[in-house]
Structures are given as C-alpha cells and as structure tokens.
C-alpha positions as CSV (number, residue, x, y, z in Angstrom):
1,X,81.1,40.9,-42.6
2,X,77.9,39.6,-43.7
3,X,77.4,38.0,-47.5
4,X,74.4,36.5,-48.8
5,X,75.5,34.2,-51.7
6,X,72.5,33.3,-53.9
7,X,72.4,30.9,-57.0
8,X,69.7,31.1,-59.2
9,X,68.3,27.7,-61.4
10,X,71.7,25.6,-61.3
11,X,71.1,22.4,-62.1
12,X,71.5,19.2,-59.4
13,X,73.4,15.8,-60.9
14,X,69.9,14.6,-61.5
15,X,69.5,17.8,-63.9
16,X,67.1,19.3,-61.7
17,X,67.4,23.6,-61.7
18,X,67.5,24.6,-58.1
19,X,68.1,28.5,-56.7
20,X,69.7,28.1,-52.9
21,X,70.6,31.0,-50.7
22,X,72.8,31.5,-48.1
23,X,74.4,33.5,-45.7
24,X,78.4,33.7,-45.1
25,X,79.7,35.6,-41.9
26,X,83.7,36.1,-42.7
27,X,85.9,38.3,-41.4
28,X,89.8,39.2,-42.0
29,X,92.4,37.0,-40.4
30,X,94.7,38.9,-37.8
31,X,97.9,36.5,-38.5
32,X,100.4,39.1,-40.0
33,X,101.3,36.8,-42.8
34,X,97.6,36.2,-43.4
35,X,96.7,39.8,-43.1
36,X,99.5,41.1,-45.8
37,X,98.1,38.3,-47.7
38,X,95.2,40.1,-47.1
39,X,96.2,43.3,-47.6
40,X,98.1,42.6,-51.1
41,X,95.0,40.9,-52.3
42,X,92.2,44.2,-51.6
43,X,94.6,46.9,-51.4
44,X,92.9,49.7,-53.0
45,X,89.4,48.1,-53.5
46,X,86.2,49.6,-51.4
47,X,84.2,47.6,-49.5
48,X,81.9,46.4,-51.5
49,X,84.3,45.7,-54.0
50,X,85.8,43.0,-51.1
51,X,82.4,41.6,-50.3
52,X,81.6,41.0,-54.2
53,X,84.7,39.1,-55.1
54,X,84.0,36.6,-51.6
55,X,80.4,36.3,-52.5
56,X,81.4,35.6,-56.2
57,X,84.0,33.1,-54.6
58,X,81.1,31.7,-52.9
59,X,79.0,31.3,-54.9
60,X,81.7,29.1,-57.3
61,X,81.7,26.8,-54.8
62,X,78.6,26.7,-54.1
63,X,77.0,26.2,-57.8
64,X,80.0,23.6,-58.3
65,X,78.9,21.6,-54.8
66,X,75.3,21.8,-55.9
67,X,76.1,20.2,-58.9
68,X,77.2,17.1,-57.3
69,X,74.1,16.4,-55.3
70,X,70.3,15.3,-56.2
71,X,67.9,17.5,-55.2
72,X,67.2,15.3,-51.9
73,X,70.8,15.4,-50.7
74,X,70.4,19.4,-50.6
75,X,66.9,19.2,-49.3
76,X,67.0,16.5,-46.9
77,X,70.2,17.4,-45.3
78,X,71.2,21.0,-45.0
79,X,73.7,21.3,-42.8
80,X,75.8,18.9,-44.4
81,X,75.5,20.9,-47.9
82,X,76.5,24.0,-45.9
83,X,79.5,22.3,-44.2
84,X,80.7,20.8,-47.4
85,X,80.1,24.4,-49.3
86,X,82.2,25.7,-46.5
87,X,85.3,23.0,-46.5
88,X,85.7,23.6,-50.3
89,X,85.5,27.4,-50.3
90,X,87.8,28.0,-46.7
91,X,91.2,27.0,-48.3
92,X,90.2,29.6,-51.7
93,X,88.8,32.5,-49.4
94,X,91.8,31.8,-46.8
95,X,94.7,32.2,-49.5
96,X,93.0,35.6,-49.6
97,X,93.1,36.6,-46.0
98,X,89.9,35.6,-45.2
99,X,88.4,33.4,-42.5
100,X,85.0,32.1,-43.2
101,X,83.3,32.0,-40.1
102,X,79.7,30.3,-40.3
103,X,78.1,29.6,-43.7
104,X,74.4,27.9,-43.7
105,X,71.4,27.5,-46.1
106,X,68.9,30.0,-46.4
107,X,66.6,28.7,-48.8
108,X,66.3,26.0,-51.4
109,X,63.3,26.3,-54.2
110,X,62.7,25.4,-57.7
111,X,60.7,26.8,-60.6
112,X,59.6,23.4,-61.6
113,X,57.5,22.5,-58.6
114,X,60.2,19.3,-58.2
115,X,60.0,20.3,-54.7
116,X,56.6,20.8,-54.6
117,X,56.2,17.1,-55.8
118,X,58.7,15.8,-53.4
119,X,57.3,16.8,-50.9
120,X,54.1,15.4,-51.5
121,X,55.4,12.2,-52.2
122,X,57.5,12.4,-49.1
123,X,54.8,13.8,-47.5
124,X,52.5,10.7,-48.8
125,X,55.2,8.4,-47.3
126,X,55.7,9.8,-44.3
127,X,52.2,9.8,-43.7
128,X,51.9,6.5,-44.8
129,X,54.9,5.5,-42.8
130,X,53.4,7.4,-39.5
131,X,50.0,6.1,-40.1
132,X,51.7,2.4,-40.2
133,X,53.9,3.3,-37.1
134,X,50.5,5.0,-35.5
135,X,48.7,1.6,-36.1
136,X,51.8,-0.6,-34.9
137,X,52.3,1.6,-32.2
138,X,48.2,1.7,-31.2
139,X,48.5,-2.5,-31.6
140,X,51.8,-3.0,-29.5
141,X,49.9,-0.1,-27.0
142,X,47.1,-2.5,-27.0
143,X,49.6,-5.5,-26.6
144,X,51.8,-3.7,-24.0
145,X,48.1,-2.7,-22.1
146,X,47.0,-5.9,-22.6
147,X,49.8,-7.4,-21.1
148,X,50.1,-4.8,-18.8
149,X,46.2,-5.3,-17.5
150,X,46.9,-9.0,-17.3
151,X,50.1,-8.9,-14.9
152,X,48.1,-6.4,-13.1
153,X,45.3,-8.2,-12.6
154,X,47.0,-11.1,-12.1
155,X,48.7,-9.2,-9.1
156,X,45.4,-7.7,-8.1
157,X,44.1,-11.4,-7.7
158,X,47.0,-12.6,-6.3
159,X,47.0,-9.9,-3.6
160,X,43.6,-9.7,-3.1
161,X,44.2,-13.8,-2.1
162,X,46.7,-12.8,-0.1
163,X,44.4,-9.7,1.5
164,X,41.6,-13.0,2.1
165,X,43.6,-14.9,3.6
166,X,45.5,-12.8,5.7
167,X,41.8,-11.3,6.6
168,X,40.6,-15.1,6.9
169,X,43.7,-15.6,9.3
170,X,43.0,-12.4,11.1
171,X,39.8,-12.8,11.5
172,X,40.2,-17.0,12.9
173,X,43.4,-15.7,15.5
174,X,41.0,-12.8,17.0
175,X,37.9,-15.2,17.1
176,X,40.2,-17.5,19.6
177,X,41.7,-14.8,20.9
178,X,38.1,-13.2,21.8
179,X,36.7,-16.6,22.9
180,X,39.6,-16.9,25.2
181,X,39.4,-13.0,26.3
182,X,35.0,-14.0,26.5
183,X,35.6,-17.2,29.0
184,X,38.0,-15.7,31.5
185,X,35.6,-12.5,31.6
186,X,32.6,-15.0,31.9
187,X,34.4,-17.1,34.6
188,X,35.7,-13.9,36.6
189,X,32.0,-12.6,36.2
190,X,30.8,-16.0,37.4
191,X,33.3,-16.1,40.1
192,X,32.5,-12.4,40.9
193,X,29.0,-12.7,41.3
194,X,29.2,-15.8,43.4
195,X,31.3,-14.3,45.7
196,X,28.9,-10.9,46.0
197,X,26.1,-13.8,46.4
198,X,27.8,-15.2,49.3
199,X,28.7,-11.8,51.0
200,X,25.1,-10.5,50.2
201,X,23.4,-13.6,51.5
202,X,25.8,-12.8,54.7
203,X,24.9,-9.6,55.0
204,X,21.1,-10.4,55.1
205,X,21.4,-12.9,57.6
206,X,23.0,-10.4,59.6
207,X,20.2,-8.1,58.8
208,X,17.4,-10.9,59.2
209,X,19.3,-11.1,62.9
210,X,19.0,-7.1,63.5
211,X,15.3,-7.3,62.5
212,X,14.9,-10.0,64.4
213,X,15.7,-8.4,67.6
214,X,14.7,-5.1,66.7
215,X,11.0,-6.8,66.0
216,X,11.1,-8.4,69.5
217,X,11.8,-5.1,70.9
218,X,9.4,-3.8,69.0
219,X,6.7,-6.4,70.8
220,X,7.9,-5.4,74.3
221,X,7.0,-2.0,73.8
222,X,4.0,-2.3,72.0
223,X,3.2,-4.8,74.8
224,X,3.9,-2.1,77.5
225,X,2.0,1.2,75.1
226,X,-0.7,-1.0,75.1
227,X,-0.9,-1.8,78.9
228,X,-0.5,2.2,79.2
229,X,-3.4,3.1,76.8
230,X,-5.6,0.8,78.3
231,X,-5.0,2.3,81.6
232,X,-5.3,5.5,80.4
233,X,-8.4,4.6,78.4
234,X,-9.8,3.1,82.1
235,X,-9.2,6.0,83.5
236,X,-10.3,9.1,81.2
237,X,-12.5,7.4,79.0
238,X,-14.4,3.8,80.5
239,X,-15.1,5.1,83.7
240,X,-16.6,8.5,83.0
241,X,-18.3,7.1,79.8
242,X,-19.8,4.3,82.5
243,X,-20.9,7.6,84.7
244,X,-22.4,9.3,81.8
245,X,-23.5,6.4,80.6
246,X,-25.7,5.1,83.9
247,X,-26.4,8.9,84.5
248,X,-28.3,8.7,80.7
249,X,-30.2,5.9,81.8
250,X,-31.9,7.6,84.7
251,X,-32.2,10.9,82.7
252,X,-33.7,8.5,79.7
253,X,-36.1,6.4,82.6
254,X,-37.3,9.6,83.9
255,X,-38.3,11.5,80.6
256,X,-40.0,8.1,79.6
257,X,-41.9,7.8,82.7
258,X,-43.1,11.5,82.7
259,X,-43.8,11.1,78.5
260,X,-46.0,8.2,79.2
261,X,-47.5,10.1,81.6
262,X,-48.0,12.4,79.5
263,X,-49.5,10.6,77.0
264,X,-51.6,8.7,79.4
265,X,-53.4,12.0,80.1
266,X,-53.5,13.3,76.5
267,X,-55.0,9.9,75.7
268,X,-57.5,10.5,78.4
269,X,-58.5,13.8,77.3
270,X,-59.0,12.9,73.5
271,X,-61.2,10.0,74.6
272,X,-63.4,12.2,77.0
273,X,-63.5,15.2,74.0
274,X,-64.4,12.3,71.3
275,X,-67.0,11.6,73.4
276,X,-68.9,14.9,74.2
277,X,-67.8,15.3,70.3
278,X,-69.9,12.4,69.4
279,X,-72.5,13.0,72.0
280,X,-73.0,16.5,70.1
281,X,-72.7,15.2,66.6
282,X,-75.6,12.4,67.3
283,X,-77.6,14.9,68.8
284,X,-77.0,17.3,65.6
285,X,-77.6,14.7,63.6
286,X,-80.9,13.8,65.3
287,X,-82.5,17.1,65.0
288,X,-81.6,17.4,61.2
289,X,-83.0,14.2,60.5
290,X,-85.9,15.5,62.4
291,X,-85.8,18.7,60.1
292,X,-85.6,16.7,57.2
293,X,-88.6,14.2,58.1
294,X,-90.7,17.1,58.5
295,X,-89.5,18.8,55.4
296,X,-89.9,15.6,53.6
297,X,-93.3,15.5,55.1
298,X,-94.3,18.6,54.0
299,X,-93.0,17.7,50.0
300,X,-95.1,15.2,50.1
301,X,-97.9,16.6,51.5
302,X,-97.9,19.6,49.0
303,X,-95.9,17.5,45.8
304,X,-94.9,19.3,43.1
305,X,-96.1,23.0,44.8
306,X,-93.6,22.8,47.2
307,X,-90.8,21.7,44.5
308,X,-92.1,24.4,42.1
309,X,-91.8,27.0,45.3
310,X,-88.3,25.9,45.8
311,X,-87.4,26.6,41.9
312,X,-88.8,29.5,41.6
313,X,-87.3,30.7,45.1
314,X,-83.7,29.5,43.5
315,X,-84.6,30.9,40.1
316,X,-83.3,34.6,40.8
317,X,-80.5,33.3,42.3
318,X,-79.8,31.2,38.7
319,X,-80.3,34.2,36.8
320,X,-78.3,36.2,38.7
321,X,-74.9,33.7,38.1
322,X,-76.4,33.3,34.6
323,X,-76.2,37.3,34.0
324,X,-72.9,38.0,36.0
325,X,-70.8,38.0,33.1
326,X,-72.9,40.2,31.3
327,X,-72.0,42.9,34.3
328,X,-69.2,43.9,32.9
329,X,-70.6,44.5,29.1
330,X,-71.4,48.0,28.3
331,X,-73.4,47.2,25.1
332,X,-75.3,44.9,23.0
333,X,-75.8,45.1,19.4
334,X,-78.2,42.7,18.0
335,X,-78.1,43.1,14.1
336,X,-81.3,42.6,12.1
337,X,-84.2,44.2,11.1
338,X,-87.2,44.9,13.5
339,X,-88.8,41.3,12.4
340,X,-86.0,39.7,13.4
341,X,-85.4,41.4,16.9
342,X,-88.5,40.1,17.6
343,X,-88.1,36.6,16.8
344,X,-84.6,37.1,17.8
345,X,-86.0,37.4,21.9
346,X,-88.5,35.0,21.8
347,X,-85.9,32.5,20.7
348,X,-83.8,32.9,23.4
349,X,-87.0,33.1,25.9
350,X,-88.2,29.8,24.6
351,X,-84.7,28.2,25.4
352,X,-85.2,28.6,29.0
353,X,-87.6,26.4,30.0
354,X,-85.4,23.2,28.5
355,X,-82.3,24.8,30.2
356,X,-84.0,24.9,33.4
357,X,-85.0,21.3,33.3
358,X,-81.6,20.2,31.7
359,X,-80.5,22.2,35.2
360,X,-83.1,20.9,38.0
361,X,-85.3,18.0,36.2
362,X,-88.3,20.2,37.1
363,X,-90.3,20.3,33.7
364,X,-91.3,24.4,34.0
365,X,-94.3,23.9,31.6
366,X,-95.7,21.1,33.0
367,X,-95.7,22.5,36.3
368,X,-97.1,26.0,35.5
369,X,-99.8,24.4,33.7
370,X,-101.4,22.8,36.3
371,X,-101.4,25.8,38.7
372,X,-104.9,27.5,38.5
373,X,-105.2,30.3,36.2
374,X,-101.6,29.6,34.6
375,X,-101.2,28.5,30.9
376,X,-98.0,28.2,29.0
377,X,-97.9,26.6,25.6
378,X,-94.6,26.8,24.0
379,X,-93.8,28.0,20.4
380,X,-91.5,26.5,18.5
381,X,-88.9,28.6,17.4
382,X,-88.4,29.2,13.9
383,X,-84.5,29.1,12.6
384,X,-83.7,31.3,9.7
C-alpha cells in the first residue's frame, strides 16, 4: 500500500517551522507470527482505517526526527532524513505486522521564506565558490596550456631539429651518392663514346676505301663513255655537220656572187636612169627659166599693168574662197534702219581694198587711179 505522510509547520532544533511530505510503500509481512501479529492488531478495521493508523505512525516519527535536525540537515541531505525516518519507524510499524518497504521525501517548504533565503545565500556561495573554482580552473587551464604549449613546442623544435638534420643528412649522403652515381655515368659515357669514335672512325676508313675504288671505277668508265661519245659524235654529228657545213659555203659563195651581180646591174641601171633623169630635168628647167625670162620681160615691159592684170585675173578666184562659206547660208538678216543698210554695205565695200593689199601688196587704189578714165577715192567709213 501506498501512504503519503505529510507534516505541516513542525519546527527544526533551530526553531525553524517546516511542512515535509513523503511517501511510504508498506505492505503486510507474510511470517505467520508476524501476520497474526498482524491480524490481532487490524482485525475488524477497513482499510483505510489500517492506512490512517501507519500514516499517523509515520508521521510521529517523522515530526519527532524533524525535530532533531536544522533546516539544512533536512534540505541538504534527503536521503539520509528519509533513511533515519525509516530506521526509527520500522521496529514500531513491524510490531504491528507491517514491513515498511521504501520511505523518501517528497517535499520540504516553509512559510517563512527560511528556504527561500537559504537558498539564496547558498546560491550566493555557490556561485561565488564556482565563480572562484571557474577562475582557478580558467588560470590552472591557462597554466596547464601554457605548460602544455611549451613541452609542445619544445618538442616541435626539438623534432623539427631532428627533421633538419636528418633532411641535412639525407640530403649530404644522396649528394655523394649522386656525385658517385654522376662520375661512373660520365666515365661510362666517356668510355662509350670513345669506343663508338674509334669504331666510327673505322668504319669510315673502310668507307673512304669503298669510295676510293668505286671513284676509280668511276674514272674508267667515264674514260671509256667519253671515248664512245666522241666517236659517236665523229660519226653522226662532226662529219655531216663538216658536209653541211662546206656544202653552205658553196651555197653561200654562189648566192653572193649572183647578189653582187645583181647589184652590179641594178647599180648600172640607176646610174644610166639618173642620168636621162637629170638630162630631162636640166632641160625642164632650161625652158622654164626661159618662160620665166620672157615673163619677167614682159612685167617689166608693161609694170604695174601686167601685175594689176594678174590681180584682177586671181580676184574672182579670191572671192570665190572668200564666199564659199557663205554657200551653205540660206539667209542674211542685217538689222537697222534703211540709213544704216546703206552705210552698213559701203562699210564693208570700203574694207576691201586694204584686205586685198594686206593679201597681195598690190595697193588697189593706187593702181586703178592711174589707169585712163578710172578714179577711185575712198570714203572713210563712219563707225556708229
């Protein structure tokens, strides 16, 4: 069965009123002395009637218990105050048959805040304490670390010597060991390449040998093709070319002979047509200088007449180049009044006598005024 024993404002040894709770989980012992025990004790009684009279048993013992203790002893240590309450009230609830199996403490409160106050200043302390043990544990963290980054750099340096000078070592063994490795692959390259020079300087005498021979076999039968073109060049190409060649000359000494020949009688000719040319030319010539004494004559024997019957004789045929170009005009339109048509034409009438002279150097008034009869006085033209 299952009691809940409370007590309500019972005072501590320091006088403080506290109210604790429990709960109780008993049961009836199966011994047969116990259980007639047991049964002389509750015969009778209901139920509830049993659980009041162990809860009031209880509760006894647990007000007289609580009044032993301070108010931290029942605070600060539960269990113990629940295991006491139990050892005092076992024998009592056993004489009655019944076996108290677990007892422990619900709840512990006051109604003067003593508690309350407690547990601030514990609170306070604690604090205080863990703030203290935060701050020593933070400075021996630091110490430890400290001490901790120290041996481990200390390692760190000493290993990393170690690493140095194991890499220093390393590197000084595989520096001999490659300039040993380097000078037997240097001498077995020297030694290989003096032996291929040897073998190559062998095999090109040899060759030198080969061309050698195969060079004076060469001469032999360039010698002999040689011998054999000329011969073949004596017989298909110097000996017909000689043929040809003398057979040209003749041809050649012939055609000269008949071209001078030739050229003697064209020569010949030309001289004998220049001369009957010049034979006919001279006597030409005579008779036109014969014609041109007499004419001459004649000019002088009639002057000016005759010159003045020679420009008038060429005078139509002046006109007529004068007026070709007007052949092809169909019409002239001379703007003016009636006075000025008139003066107009005897303008251009009066121009002709100084073009003709400009033309011929025969003076056309001059000469007409000393034929008999004739006058001609010029007008000068009047320019508007």
């Amino acid at each position: 069965m299952t009691l809940n024993p409370h007590c309500i404002s019972v005072e501590t040894s320091q006088g403080v009123p506290l109210s604790v709770s429990g709960v109780a989980q008993c049961k009836i012992m199966k011994a047969d002395e116990l259980l007639h025990t047991a049964s002389e004790q509750f015969l009778g009684k209901s139920v509830k009637d049993i659980k009041m009279t162990i809860l009031q048993t209880l509760e006894g013992h647990l007000r007289a218990i609580l009044g032993t203790l301070t108010v931290e002893e029942v605070y600060r240590d539960r269990d113990q105050f629940a295991a006491l309450v139990r050892e005092v009230a076992a024998p009592d609830v056993g004489r009655m048959g019944i076996e108290i199996l677990s007892f422990t403490i619900k709840d512990v409160y006051d109604e003067v805040q003593y508690l309350t106050s407690l547990g601030k200043a514990q609170t306070a302390m604690v604090k205080r304490d863990a703030d203290a043990g935060v701050a020593e544990a933070n400075r021996d963290a630091g110490i430890r670390e400290s001490e901790c980054q120290k041996q481990a750099m200390d390692i760190k340096y000493s290993t990393d010597t170690k690493i140095e000078d194991n890499s220093r070592m390393f590197k000084l063994q595989k520096a001999n060991f490659d300039q040993e490795i380097n000078t037997a692959k240097a001498q077995a390259q020297l030694a290989y390449e003096l032996q291929a020079a040897k073998i190559r300087q062998r095999i090109r005498n040899e060759e030198i040998q080969i061309e050698v021979v195969e060079r004076k076999k060469q001469i032999e039968i360039e010698a002999q093709e040689v011998m054999r073109k000329e011969g073949e060049l004596n017989a298909t190409v110097r000996l017909p070319a000689e043929a040809e060649s003398y057979k040209v000359e003749v041809i050649a000494e012939g055609k000269r002979t008949q071209k001078v020949k030739n050229a003697q009688a064209e020569s010949e000719k030309v001289k004998l047509m220049g001369t009957a040319e010049a034979s006919s030319i001279s006597c030409v010539g005579k008779a036109e200088a014969e014609r041109m004494k007499s004419k001459a004559a004649v000019y002088k024997q009639y002057g000016e007449a005759a010159i003045m019957s020679l420009v008038l004789e060429a005078l139509p045929k002046i006109a007529a180049e004068v007026a070709s170009p007007l052949a092809k005009t169909e019409e002239i339109v001379l703007i003016g009044g009636p006075d000025n048509t008139t003066s107009d034409i005897t303008r251009l009438v009066g121009q002709i006598p100084p073009a003709l002279n400009a033309l011929t150097g025969v003076d056309l008034s001059k000469t007409l005024s000393k034929i008999p009869g004739a006058s001609y006085t010029p007008k000068p033209t009047a320019v508007k």
